[in-house]
Structure formats: structure tokens, C-alpha cells
C-alpha positions as CSV (number, residue, x, y, z in Angstrom):
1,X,35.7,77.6,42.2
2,X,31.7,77.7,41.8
3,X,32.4,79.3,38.0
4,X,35.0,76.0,36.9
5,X,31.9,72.9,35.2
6,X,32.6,69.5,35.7
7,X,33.4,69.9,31.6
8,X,35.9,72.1,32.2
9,X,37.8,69.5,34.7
10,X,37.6,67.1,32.2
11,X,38.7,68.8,29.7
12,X,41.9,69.6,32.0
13,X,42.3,66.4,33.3
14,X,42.5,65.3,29.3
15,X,45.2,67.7,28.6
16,X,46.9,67.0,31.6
17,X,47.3,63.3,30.8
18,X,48.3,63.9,27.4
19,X,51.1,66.6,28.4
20,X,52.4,64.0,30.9
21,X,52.3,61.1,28.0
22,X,54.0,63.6,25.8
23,X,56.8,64.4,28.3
24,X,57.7,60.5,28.9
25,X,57.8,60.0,25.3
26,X,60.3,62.3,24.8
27,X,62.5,60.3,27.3
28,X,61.9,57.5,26.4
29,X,61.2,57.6,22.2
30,X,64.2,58.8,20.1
31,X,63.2,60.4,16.8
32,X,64.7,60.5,13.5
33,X,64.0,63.7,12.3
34,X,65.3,63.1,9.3
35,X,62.4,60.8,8.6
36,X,60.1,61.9,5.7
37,X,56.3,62.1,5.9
38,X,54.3,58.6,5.6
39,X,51.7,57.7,3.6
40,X,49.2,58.5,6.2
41,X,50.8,61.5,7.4
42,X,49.8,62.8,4.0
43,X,46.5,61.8,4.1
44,X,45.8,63.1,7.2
45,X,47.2,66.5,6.0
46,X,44.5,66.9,3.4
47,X,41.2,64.6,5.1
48,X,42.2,66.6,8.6
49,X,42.2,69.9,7.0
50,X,40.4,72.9,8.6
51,X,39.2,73.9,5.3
52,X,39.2,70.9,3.3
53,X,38.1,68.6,6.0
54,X,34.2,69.0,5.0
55,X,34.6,69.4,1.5
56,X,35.9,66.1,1.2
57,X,33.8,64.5,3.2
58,X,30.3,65.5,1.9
59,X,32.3,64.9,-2.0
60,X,32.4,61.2,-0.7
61,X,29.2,61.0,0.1
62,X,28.0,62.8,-3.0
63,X,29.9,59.7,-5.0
64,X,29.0,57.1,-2.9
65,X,25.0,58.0,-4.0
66,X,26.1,58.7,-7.0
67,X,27.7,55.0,-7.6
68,X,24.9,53.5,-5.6
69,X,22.3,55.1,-8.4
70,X,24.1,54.4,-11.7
71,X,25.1,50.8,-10.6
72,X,21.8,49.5,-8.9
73,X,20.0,51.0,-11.9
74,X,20.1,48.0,-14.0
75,X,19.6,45.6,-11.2
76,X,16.2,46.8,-10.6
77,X,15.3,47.3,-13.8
78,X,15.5,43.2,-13.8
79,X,13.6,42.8,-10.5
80,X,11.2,45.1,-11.9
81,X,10.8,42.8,-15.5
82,X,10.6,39.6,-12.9
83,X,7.9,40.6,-11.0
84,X,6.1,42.1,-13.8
85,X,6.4,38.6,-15.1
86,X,5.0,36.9,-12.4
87,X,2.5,39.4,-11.8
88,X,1.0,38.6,-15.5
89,X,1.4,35.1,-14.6
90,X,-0.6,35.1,-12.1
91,X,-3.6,37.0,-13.4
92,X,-3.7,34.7,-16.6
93,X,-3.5,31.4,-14.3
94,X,-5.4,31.6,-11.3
95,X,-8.9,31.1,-12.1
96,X,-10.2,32.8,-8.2
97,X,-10.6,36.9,-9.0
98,X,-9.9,37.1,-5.4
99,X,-6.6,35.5,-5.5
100,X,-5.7,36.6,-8.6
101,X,-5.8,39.8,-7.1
102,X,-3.9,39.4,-4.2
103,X,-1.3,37.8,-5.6
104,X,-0.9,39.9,-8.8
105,X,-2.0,42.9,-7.4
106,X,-0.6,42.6,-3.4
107,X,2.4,40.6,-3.8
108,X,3.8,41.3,-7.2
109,X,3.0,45.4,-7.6
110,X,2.9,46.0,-4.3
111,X,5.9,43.3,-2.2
112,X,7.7,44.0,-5.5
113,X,7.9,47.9,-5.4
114,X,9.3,47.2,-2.7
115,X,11.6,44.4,-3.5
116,X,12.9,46.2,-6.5
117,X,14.9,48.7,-4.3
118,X,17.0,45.6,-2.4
119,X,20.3,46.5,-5.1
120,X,20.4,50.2,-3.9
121,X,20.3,49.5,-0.4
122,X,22.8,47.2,-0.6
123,X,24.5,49.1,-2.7
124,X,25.1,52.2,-0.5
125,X,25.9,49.8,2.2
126,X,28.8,48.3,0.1
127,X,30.2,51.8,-0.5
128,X,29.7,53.4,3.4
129,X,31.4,50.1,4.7
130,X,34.3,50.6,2.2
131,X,34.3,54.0,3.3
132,X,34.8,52.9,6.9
133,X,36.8,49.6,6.4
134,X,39.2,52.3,4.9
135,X,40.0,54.4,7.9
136,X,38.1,57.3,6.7
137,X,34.8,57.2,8.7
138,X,37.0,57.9,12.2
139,X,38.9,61.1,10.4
140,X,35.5,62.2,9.3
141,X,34.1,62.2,12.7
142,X,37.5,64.0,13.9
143,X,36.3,66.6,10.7
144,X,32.8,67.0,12.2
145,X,33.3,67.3,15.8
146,X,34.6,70.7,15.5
147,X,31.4,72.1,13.8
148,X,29.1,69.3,15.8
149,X,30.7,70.8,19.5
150,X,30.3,74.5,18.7
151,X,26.7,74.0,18.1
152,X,25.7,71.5,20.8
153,X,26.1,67.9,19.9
154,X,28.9,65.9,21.1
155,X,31.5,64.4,18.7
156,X,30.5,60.7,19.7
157,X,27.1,61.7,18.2
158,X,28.5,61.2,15.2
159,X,29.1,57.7,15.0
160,X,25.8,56.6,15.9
161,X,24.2,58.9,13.4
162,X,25.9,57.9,10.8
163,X,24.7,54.2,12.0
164,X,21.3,55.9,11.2
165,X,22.1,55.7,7.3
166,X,21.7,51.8,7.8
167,X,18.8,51.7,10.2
168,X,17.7,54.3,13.0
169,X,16.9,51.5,15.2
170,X,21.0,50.4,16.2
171,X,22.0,54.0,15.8
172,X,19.9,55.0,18.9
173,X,20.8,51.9,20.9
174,X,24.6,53.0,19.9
175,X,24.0,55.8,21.9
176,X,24.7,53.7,25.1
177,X,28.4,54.4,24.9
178,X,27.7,57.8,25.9
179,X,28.5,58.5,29.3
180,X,26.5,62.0,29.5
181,X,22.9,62.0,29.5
182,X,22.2,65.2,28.4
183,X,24.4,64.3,25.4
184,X,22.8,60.7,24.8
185,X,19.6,62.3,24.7
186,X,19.9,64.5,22.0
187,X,21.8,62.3,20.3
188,X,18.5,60.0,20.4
189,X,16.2,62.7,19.8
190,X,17.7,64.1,16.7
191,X,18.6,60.8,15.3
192,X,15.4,60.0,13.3
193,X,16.7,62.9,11.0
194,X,19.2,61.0,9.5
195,X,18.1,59.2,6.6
196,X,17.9,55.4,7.2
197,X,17.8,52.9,4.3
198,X,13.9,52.5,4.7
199,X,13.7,56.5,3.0
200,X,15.9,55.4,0.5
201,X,13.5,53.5,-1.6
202,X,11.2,56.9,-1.9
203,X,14.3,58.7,-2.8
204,X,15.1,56.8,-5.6
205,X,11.4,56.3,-6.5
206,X,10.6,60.3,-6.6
207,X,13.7,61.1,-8.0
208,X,13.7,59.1,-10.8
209,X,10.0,61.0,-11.6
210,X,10.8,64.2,-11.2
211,X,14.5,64.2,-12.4
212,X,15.1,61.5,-15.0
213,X,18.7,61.6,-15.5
214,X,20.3,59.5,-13.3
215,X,22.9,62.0,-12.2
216,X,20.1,64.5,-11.7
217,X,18.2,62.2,-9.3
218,X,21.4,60.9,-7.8
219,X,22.2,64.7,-6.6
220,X,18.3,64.9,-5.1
221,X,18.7,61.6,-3.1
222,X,21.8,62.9,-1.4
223,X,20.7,66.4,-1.2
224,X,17.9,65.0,0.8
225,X,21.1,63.0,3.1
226,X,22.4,66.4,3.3
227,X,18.9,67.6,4.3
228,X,19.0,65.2,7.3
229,X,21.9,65.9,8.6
230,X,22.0,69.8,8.3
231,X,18.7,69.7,10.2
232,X,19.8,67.5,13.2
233,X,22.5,69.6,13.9
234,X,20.4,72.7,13.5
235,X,17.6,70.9,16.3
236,X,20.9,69.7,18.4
237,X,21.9,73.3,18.9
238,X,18.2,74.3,19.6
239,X,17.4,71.7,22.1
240,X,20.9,72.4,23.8
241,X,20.0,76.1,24.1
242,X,16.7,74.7,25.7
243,X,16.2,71.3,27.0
244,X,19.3,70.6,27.7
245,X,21.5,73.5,28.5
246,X,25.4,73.0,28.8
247,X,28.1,72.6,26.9
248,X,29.0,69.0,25.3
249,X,31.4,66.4,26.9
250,X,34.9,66.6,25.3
251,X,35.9,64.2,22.3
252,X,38.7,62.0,22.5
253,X,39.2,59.2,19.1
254,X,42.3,57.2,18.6
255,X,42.1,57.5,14.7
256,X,42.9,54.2,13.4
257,X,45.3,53.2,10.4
258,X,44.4,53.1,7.0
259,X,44.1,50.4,5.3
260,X,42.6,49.0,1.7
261,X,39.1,47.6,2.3
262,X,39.1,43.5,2.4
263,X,36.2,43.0,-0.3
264,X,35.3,40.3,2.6
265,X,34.9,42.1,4.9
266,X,33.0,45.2,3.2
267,X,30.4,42.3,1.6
268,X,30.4,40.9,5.6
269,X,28.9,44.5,6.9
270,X,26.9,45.0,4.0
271,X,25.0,42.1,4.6
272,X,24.4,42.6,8.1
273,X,23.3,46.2,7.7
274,X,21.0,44.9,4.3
275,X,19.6,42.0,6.1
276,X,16.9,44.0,7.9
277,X,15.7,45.2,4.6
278,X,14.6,41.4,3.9
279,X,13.4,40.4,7.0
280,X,11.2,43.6,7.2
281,X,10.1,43.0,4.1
282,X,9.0,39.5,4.8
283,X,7.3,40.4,8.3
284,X,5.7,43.9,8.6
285,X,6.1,45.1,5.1
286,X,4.1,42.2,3.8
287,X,1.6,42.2,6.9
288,X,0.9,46.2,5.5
289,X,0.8,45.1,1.9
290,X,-2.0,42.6,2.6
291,X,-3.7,45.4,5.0
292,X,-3.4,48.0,1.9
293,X,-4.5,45.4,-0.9
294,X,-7.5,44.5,1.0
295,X,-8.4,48.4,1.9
296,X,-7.8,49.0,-2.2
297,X,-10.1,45.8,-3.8
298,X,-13.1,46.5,-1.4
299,X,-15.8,46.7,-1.3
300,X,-15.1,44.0,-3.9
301,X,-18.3,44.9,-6.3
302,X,-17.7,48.4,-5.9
303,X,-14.0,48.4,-7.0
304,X,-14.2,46.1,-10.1
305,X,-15.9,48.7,-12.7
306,X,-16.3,52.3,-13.2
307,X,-13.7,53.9,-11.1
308,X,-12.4,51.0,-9.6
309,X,-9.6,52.3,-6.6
310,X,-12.0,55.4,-6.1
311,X,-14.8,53.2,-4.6
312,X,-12.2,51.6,-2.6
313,X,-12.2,51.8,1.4
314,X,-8.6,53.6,1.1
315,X,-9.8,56.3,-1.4
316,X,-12.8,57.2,1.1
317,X,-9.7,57.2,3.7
318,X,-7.6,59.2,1.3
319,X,-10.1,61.8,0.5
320,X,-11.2,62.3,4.5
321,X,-7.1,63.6,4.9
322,X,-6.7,65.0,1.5
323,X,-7.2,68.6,2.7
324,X,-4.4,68.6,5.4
325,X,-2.1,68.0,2.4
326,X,-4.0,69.9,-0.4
327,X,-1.8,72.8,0.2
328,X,1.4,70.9,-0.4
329,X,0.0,69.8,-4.5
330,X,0.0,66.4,-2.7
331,X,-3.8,64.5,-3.5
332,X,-5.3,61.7,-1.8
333,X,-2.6,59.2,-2.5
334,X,0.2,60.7,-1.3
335,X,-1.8,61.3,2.1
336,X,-2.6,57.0,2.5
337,X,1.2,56.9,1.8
338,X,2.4,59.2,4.5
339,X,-0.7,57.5,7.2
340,X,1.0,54.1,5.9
341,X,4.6,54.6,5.9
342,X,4.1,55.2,9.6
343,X,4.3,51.7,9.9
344,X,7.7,51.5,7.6
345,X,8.5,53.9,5.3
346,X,9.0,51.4,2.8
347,X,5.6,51.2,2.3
348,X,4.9,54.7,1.0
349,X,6.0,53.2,-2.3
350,X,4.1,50.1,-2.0
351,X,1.2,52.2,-1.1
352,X,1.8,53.7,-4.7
353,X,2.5,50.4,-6.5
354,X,-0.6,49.1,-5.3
355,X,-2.7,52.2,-5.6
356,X,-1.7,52.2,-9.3
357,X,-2.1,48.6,-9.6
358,X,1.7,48.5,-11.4
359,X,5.5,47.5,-10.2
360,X,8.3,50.2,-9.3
361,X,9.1,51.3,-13.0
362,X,5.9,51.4,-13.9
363,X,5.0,53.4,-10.8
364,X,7.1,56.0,-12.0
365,X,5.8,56.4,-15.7
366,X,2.4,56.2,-13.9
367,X,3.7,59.3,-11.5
368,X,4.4,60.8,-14.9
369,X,2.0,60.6,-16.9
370,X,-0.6,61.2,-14.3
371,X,1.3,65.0,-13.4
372,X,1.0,64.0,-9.6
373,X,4.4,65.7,-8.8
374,X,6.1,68.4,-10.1
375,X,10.1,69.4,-9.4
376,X,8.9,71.1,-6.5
377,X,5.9,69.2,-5.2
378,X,8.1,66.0,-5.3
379,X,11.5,67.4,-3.6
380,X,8.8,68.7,-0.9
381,X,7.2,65.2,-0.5
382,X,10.9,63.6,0.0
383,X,11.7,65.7,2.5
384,X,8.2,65.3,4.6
385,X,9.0,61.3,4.3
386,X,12.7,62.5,5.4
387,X,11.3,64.3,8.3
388,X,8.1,63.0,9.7
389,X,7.3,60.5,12.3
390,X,9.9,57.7,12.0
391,X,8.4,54.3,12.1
392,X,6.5,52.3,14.8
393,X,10.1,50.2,15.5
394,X,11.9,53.8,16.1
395,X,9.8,54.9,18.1
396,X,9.5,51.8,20.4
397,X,13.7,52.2,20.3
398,X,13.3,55.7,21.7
399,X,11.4,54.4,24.5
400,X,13.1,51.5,25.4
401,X,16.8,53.5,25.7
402,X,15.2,56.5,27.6
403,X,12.8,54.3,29.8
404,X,10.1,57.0,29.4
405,X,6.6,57.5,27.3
406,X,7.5,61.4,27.0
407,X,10.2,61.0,24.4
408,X,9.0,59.5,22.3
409,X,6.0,61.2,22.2
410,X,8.1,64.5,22.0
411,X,9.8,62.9,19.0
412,X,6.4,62.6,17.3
413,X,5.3,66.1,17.8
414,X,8.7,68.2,16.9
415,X,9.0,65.8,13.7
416,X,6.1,65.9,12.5
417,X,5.4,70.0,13.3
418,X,8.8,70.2,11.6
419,X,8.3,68.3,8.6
420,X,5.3,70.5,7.8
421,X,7.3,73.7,8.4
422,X,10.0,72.7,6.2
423,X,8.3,71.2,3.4
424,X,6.1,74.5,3.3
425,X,8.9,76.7,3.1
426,X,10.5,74.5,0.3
427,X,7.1,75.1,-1.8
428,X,6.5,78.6,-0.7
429,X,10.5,79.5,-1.5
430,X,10.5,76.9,-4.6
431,X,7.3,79.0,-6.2
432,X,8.7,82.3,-5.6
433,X,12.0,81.5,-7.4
434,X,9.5,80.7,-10.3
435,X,10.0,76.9,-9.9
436,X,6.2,75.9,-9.3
């Protein structure tokens, strides 16, 4: 008796109940068997498959980015010209330098870098809530809980984490529907892997730069998806051979009908997964912005000739950390990004909007022209934003659903330890292959 787990029980009990609701169907349910297949049996037959199961799923998600690239594209491209605009407006009308600055200079380049990446966010959003509106997301969780289980994270896990592609915040506070705490807590510690919308703006950004076509730089952004989710499995299975050893609660999902998405009801969840975009970027994006514009113009004599933004408090700043990141072909800039986006990833690109004293599109020709990525260097520097410390919000999240300091704390030191580890293999690898 001492070698049957409470798992296994469950797992009986499960089967149990099921054979027993089996056995009074067939009393009490008459069957045509002439009856052919329905439309969703058929569906089932190829999105359930052991072997095509996966496939499917990360093609979806491949065209999902791949839609959300090549229709956003002009969008921003028109946010980009507005602020631009205003930006230029501003410099030729307000007579105060100081203001003038802050207003072309902080709000425009830097709030509008930001700004400029509202139709991809929403966009994405629009195409996962079809996805799940559809009765696919529930089939793809069936899919993935076979893989998820046999290395250590439960098949509930997946739900919340792919919550996490909105924001990480009501992904790890979805986690409260899972009854075992071993489970739950994995689930919470390897949640800040999964790309949230916040990354996305760097994606596109970095992308564009280093790939141009938009096909090209669609495949990076979801690679770097991929890249999330591939490495919270792989740290699920490690922590459950260590922290928290034992094997996952079973998975039981009622998989729901399909159906074709209401184009209400789609726009209804994209909205309320987009709306934090907006409000962040009206609270503690802009409170940053103002913080980085004021570390950028001072001291105010220094930074208006010669050099201008290398006499500026943030280039001393930039230069003091530039060595941890020297190795990566990362320079000072991409350093005050990554000590920034701390705060909200979002802001490593108005870091580089207001560094370069230009919008979003412009940042990118900037990027280009200037040779501060390569290929490599720049697929390296996605997947460190990817993988580092998540933001001050997520971290606070972790701490309030596990009632502890320690966690979060933890959270900070694997990440960031493994967002150095795997960015350095993606260089070292990368320049061995001949792609430096």
C-alpha cells in the first residue's frame, strides 16, 4: 500500500468514474451506428492527432504572427508619420528649449516608440482570441498535455501560460484554479518565459533591423514565442526533478464545440487583453519616459553641443555597465535598455527612441545605419529581453499568489543567470556556424 501516491488514486478514481458513466450510457443511450462522422469528429481526427497534433498547432501560431506582422505593418507606419509630425511641431513652436525638448524629444520619440506598436498588439490579440473563440485553444491544450505531463508540468499549466501571451500578470493569478501546490508553483515560476505583449514591441522593433522582409522578421518574432515556450517546459522538467519532485496531477478537459468566431466577441477579448497596453503606457511607461528624457538632456549645457547624449547622465550610466554586456556586441545603449526595461519592457524601445532622439521607424534606420546589431547580436538581444527579469508588476504578482519574498527573488536569479547562459550560447553557436 505505502508504494500506491495519492496521484495514482486519483488517477483511478478518474477512470473508475468514467467506466461507470460509460456502462450507464450504454443502458440508457441507443446508438445509430449507421450514423456517419460529424463535422467535428473530423476535426478532432486531424487537430487530436498523435502526430499531427503539434504540427498544427505551432503552424497556427506561425500564421497568427505572420498575419499580425504584415497587417499591423501599415498601421504603424501612420502612427510613426503622426508623431513624427507632432514631434516637428513642437520643436518649431514652443519657444522654451526645455520644453521643446520634452515634448519633442520625451513624448513624441520616446511615448511614440512606444505608441507605434498599439496595432500589433492588438493585432495578435484579435487572432489568439479567434483562435480560442473557435474551439481550438481547448484541443490544443489536450495536444500539449501529453508532452507537458511526461516532462513535469501539469496540463492545466497550459491555459494560464498561454494567458501569458497577453500579460504575465493574469496568467499567474490564473494559476489559482490549480488545486496542487507543487503544480501551481511551477506553473508560476516558469510563467515569465512566456512572451507577454510588453516583449512584443522589441520583437517587431529588432526584427524589422536585422531581417527587413516582413516574412523574415515575422518567422524571428515567433521563433522567439517558440523560444519561450520550449524553455519553460525545459525549466518545468528541471525544477520537478528538483524543487519539486513528483509526478503532475492528472488532466481532465471537457473539450468544447466548435464554433465560427462572433467578430463581437473576438473584438470584446481583444480589447480587454490590449487595454493594459494603454493604460501602461499612460501611467508607468510615461512616468519612465520622463525619468529617461531627463537622465538623456542633462546636464542641460553639457548635452546641447559636441557630443550631445554622450555627456548625458545616462551615457555615464551606460558606459559604467557597458562591460557586463561587451561580450554579447551589445554597447552602452543596449545596457540602459535592459536596466530600464526592468520597469516595463516596453521601454527598452523607448529607451532607444529617445537615445536616438527619433520615432520607431526611424529608430530602426538609426539601428541600421549605426551597425549596432548584427543577425546574430540582435536574435541574442531578443532572447535576453525574452528571458530576463520580468517586470516590477510580475514580480509583485509572484509574491502576492505565493505569499513569500523567496520566489520571487528565486525568479530573479534563475532568469536572469539563464538569460545570460542562453544568449551566450546563441552568439558562441551563431559565430561558429560562420554567422557572426
Amino acid at each position: 500500500m505505502n508504494d500506491v501516491t495519492s496521484t495514482d488514486l486519483e488517477v483511478e478514481f478518474v477512470e473508475r468514474r468514467y467506466n461507470e458513466i460509460a456502462k450507464i450510457l450504454e443502458t440508457a443511450v441507443r446508438r445509430d451506428e449507421t450514423k456517419k462522422w460529424t463535422f467535428t469528429d473530423m476535426l478532432d481526427h486531424v487537430f487530436l492527432h498523435r502526430a499531427l497534433g503539434i504540427p498544427i498547432f505551432l503552424s497556427l501560431l506561425w500564421a497568427a504572427f505572420q498575419f499580425t506582422f504584415t497587417f499591423s505593418e501599415p498601421f504603424m507606419v501612420m502612427i510613426e508619420l503622426l508623431f513624427g509630425w507632432l514631434g516637428g511641431l513642437a520643436e518649431a513652436n514652443i519657444a522654451n528649449p526645455h520644453l521643446a525638448s520634452f515634448v519633442a524629444c520625451g513624448l513624441c520619440d520616446g511615448l511614440g516608440s512606444v505608441l507605434v506598436f498599439v496595432p500589433p498588439i492588438f493585432t495578435l490579440f484579435l487572432a489568439l482570441a479567434i483562435l480560442e473563440d473557435s474551439g481550438y485553444m481547448a484541443r490544443a491544450a489536450f495536444v500539449m498535455d501529453r508532452i507537458m505531463y511526461k516532462l513535469g508540468l501539469h496540463g492545466r499549466s497550459f491555459i494560464p501560460m498561454m494567458c501569458g501571451f497577453g500579460c504575465n500578470i493574469p496568467a499567474i493569478m490564473a494559476t489559482r484554479s490549480m488545486e496542487n501546490e507543487k503544480d501551481r508553483l511551477i506553473t508560476i515560476l516558469v510563467n515569465p518565459l512566456i512572451s507577454c505583449g510588453a516583449r512584443l514591441p522589441v520583437y517587431v522593433l529588432i526584427s524589422g533591423v536585422i531581417f527587413g522582409s516582413s516574412y523574415f522578421a515575422g518567422t524571428a518574432v515567433f521563433s522567439m514565442y517558440l523560444l519561450g515556450i520550449a524553455l519553460a517546459i525545459l525549466m518545468a522538467l528541471v525544477f520537478r526533478r528538483t524543487l519539486f519532485k513528483g509526478k503532475p496531477a492528472p488532466f481532465v478537459l471537457e473539450l468544447p464545440r466548435y464554433r465560427v468566431p462572433s467578430a463581437k466577441t473576438a473584438l470584446l477579448h481583444m480589447w480587454e487583453r490590449g487595454k493594459w497596453f494603454l493604460i501602461r503606457a499612460g501611467t508607468v511607461i510615461f512616468a519612465v519616459v520622463i525619468v529617461i528624457w531627463f537622465l538623456s538632456a542633462h546636464p542641460w549645457a553639457a548635452t546641447q553641443g559636441g557630443e550631445l547624449i554622450e555627456n548625458s547622465y545616462i551615457a555615464g550610466l551606460g558606459h559604467a555597465i557597458e562591460p557586463v554586456f561587451k561580450p554579447f556586441g551589445w554597447d552602452w545603449m543596449a545596457g540602459v535598455a535592459i536596466i530600464f526595461g526592468f520597469l516595463a519592457k516596453e521601454v527598452v524601445v523607448a529607451t532607444y527612441g529617445l537615445l536616438l532622439g527619433t520615432g520607431e521607424e526611424a529608430v530602426g534606420d538609426a539601428l541600421v545605419s549605426m551597425g549596432v546589431f548584427t543577425p546574430l547580436t540582435g536574435f541574442a538581444f531578443m532572447a535576453f529581453v525574452l528571458i530576463y527579469v520580468p517586470c516590477v508588476a510580475t514580480l509583485g504578482a509572484i509574491w502576492r499568489e505565493t505569499n513569500s519574498i523567496k520566489w520571487p527573488l528565486f525568479t530573479m536569479a534563475y532568469l536572469t543567470a539563464l538569460a545570460f547562459v542562453v544568449s551566450g550560447l546563441i552568439i558562441g553557436i551563431g559565430s561558429l556556424l560562420g554567422f557572426a
